[in-house]
Legacy VTK file of the C-alpha trace (Angstrom):
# vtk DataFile Version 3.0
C-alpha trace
ASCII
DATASET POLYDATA
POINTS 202 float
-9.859 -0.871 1.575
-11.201 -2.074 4.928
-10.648 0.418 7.930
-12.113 -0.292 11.447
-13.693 2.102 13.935
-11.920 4.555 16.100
-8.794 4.279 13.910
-6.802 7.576 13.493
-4.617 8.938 10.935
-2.980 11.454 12.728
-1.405 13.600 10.018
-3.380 12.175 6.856
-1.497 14.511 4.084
1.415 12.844 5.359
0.693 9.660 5.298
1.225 7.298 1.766
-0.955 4.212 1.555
-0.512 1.669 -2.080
-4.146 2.856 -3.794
-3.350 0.860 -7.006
-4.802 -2.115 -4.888
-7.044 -1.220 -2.067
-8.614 -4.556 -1.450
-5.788 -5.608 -0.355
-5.292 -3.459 2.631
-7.354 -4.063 5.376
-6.969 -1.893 9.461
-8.544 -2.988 12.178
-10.034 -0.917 14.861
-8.313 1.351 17.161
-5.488 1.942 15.298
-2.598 4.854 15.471
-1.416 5.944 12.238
1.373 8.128 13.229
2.480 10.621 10.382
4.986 9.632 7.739
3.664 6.063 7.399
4.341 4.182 4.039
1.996 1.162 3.740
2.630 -0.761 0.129
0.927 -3.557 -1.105
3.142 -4.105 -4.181
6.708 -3.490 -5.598
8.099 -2.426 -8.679
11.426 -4.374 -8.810
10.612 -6.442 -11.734
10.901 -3.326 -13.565
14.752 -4.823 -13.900
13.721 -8.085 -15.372
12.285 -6.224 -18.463
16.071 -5.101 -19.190
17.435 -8.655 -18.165
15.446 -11.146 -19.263
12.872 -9.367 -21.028
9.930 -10.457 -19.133
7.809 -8.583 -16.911
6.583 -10.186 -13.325
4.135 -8.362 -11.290
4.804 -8.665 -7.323
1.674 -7.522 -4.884
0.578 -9.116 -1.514
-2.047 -8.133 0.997
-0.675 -5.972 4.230
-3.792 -7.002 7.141
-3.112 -4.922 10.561
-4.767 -5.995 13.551
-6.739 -3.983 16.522
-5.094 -1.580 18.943
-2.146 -1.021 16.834
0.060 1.974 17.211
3.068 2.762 15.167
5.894 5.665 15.757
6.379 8.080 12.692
8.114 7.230 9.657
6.608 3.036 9.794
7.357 1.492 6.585
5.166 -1.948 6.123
6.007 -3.667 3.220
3.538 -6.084 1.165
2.376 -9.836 2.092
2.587 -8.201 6.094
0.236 -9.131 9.005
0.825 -7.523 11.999
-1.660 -8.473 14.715
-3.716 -7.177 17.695
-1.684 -5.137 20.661
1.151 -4.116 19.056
3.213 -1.557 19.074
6.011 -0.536 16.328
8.653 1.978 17.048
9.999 4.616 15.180
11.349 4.713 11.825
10.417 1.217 12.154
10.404 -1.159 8.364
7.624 -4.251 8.703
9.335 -6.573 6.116
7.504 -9.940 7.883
4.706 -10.622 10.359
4.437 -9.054 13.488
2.396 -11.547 15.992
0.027 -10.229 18.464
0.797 -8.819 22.198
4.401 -7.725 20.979
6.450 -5.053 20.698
8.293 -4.655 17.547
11.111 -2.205 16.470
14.254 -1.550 13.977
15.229 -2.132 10.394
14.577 -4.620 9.611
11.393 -4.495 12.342
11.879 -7.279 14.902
9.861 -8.397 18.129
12.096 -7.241 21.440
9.592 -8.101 23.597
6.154 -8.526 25.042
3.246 -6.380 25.140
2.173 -7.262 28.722
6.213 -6.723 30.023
5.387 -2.927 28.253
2.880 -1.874 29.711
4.321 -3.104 32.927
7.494 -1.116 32.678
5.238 1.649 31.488
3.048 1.622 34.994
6.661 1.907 36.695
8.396 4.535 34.483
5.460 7.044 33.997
5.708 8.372 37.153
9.214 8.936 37.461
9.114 10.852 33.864
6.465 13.171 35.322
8.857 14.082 37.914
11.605 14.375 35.948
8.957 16.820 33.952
8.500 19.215 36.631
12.092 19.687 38.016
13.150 20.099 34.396
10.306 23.136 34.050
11.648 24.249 37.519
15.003 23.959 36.563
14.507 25.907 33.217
12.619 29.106 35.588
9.140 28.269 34.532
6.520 27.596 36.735
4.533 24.296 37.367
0.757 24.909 36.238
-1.983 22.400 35.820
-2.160 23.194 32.162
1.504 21.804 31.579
0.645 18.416 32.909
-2.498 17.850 30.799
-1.345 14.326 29.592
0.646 13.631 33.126
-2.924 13.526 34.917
-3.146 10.263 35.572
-0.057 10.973 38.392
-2.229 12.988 40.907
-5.773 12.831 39.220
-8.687 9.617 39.714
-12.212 9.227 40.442
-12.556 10.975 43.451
-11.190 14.147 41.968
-10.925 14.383 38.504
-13.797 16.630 38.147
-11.598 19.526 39.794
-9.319 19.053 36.975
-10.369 20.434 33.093
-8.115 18.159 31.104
-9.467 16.681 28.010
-10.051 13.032 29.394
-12.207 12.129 26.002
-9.478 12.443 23.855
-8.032 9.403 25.466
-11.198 7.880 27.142
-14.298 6.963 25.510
-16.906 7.049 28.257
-17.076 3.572 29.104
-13.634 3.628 29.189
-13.519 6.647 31.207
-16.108 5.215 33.934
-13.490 2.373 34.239
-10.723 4.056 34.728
-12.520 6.209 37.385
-13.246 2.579 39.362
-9.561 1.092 39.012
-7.345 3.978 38.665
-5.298 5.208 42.234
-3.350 8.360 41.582
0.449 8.118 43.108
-0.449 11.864 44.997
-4.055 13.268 45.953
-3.997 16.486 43.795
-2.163 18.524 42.229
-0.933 20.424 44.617
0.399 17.545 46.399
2.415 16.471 43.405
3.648 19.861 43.416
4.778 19.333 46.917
7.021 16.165 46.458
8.729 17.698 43.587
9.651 20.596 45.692
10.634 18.861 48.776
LINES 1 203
202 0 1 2 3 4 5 6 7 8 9 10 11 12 13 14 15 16 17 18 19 20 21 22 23 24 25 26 27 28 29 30 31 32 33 34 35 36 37 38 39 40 41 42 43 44 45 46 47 48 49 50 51 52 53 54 55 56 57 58 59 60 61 62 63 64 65 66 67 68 69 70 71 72 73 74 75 76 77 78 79 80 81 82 83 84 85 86 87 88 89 90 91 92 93 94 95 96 97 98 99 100 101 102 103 104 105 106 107 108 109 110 111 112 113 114 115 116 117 118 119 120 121 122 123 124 125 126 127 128 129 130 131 132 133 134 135 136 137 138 139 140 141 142 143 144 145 146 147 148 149 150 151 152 153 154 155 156 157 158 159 160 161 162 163 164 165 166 167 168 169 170 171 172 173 174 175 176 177 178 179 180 181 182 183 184 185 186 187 188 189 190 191 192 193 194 195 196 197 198 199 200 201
């Protein structure tokens, strides 16, 4: 079985991968395997023929995923699959065919529904909104909006010029050429925190 760097299996006793044939699964790099993932590289069904026809026909194909790949809990990615760099696979989601690069793929069975570029787009538009949304619901509820609650909502109020005033664990997103890029391009919606904290209340 091939496996690239800085892939992730993020619950691994929860997670079933076909070992009967492990050269035929390959993963590239920098890929999410979400918990409850069922990668097979063969089926069974012939198992009827013996009653039928008496004969016995083994089935088994190779399942190839590209880089960057993430994929919502409960995947299912059936044998003879490629699925290929930039893609991203919703929940619950069953990969009975190929899934081409830069795409976004979901449902039973899994189909493209759109681009990867036109995600991460609507992404860059929505993220912000949901943070809001975030902190009026924790208002709403009679908490109290801390830093610590908005340790994956960063990106809203925090970039290069202050993210040092901010301990949130940037490395488990970032590596650190990553990280120094993100400092050079990224422009926080509010400066701070506190200012954040402001527009919500106003």
């Amino acid at each position: 079985m091939k496996i690239g760097n800085g892939t992730t299996f993020l619950d691994p006793k929860h997670v079933t991968i076909d070992t009967t044939r492990p050269e035929l699964v390959e993963i590239g790099e920098h890929v999410f395997i979400h918990r409850g993932t069922t990668i097979l590289t063969h089926d069974w069904a012939s198992w009827c023929f013996v009653y039928s026809h008496n004969e016995f026909l083994p089935s088994h194909g190779k399942v190839k995923i590209g880089n960057n790949v993430w994929m919502g809990e409960n995947v299912t990615i059936l044998k003879g699959v490629t699925i290929g760099d930039n893609v991203i696979i919703g929940i619950g989601s069953i990969v009975t065919k190929d899934i081409p690069s830069n795409s976004i793929a979901v449902g039973v069975p899994a189909k493209v529904i759109g681009s990867y570029d036109d995600y991460y787009a609507k992404r860059k538009k929505a993220y912000v909104d949901e943070c809001e949304e975030y902190a009026k619901a924790i208002l709403e509820s009679g908490g109290v909006l801390t830093e610590d609650k908005f340790y994956d909502d960063y990106p809203c109020f925090v970039d290069g010029h202050n993210y040092d005033k901010y301990d949130y664990p940037y490395s488990r997103i970032f590596n650190k050429e990553q990280f120094e890029q993100w400092k050079k391009n990224h422009k926080a919606i509010f400066n701070g925190f506190d200012d954040f904290v402001s527009h919500v209340n106003g």
